[in-house]
C-alpha positions in Angstrom: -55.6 -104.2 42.3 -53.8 -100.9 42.1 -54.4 -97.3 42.4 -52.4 -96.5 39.7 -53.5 -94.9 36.3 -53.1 -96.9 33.2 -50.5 -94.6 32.1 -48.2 -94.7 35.4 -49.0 -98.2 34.8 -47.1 -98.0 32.0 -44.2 -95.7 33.0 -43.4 -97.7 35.9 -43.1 -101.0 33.1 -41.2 -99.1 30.8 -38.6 -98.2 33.7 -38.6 -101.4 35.2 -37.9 -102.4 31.7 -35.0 -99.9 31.7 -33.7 -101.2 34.8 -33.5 -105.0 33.2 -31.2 -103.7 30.0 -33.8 -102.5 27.6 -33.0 -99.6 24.8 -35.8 -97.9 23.8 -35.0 -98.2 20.4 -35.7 -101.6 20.8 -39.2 -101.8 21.2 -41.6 -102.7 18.8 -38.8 -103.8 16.5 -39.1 -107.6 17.3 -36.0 -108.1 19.4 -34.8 -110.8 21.1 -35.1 -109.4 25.1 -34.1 -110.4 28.4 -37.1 -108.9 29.8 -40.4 -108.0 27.6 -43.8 -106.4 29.5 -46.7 -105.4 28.5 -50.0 -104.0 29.7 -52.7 -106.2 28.3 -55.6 -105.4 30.1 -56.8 -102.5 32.9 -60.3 -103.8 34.2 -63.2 -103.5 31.2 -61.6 -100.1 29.5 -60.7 -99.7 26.1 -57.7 -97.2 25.8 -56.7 -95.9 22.6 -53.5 -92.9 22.8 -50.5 -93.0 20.7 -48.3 -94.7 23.9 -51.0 -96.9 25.4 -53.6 -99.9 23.9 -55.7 -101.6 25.6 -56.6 -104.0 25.1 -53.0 -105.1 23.7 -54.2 -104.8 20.0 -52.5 -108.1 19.7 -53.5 -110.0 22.6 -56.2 -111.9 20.3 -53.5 -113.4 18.0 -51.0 -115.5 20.6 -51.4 -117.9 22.6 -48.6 -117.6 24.8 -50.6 -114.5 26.0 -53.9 -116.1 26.5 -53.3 -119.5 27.9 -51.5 -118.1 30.9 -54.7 -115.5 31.2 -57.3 -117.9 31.0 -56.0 -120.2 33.8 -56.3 -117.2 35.9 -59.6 -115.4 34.3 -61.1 -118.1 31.8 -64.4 -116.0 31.8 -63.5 -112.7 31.3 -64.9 -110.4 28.4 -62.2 -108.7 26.8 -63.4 -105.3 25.7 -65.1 -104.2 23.9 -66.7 -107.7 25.4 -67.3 -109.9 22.2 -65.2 -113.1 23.2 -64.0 -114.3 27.0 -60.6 -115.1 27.2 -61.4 -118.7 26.6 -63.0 -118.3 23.6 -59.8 -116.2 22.2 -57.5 -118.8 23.6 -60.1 -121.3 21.4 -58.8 -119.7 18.3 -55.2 -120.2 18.6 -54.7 -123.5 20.1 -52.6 -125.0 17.1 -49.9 -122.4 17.9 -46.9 -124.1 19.5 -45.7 -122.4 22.7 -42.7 -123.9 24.6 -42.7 -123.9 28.4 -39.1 -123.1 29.8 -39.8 -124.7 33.5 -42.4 -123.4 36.8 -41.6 -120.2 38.5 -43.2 -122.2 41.6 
């Protein structure tokens, strides 16, 4: 939970970001980074201004976003609430992710 906006959401990302070596010229270009977040979700909202989607408009299409996601909310109805999280994660199972090691 947080109290925070979806925008200061985002601010406080972009300079942790910052912090960690990132160029804003970098983003969105593909770039190979040390550190890479994004805001994929904020409760059941849809957002749509030019800095901020949400859902991540590309959330649906990688699995290295979703698997991690659905061990933690398997049920959840992405908005605009067509699929759960599971049922996204269904539709890009053959992609190959590598895991590096556990954080634990």
């Amino acid at each position: 939970m947080t109290r925070l906006a979806p925008l200061g959401i985002l601010e406080l990302v972009e300079e942790l970001e910052r912090r960690a070596g990132r160029k804003a010229a970098s983003k969105g270009q593909g770039l190979a980074r040390f550190l890479d977040l994004d805001l994929l979700l904020y409760g059941s909202q849809v957002i749509d201004l030019p800095r901020l989607k949400i859902p991540h408009p590309r959330m649906a299409e990688r699995r290295f976003v979703l698997e991690p996601l659905a061990e933690l909310l398997p049920d959840f109805a992405v908005p605009p609430g067509t699929a759960t999280v599971s049922e996204l994660l269904r539709g890009v199972r053959t992609q190959l992710v590598e895991r590096l090691g556990s954080l634990r």
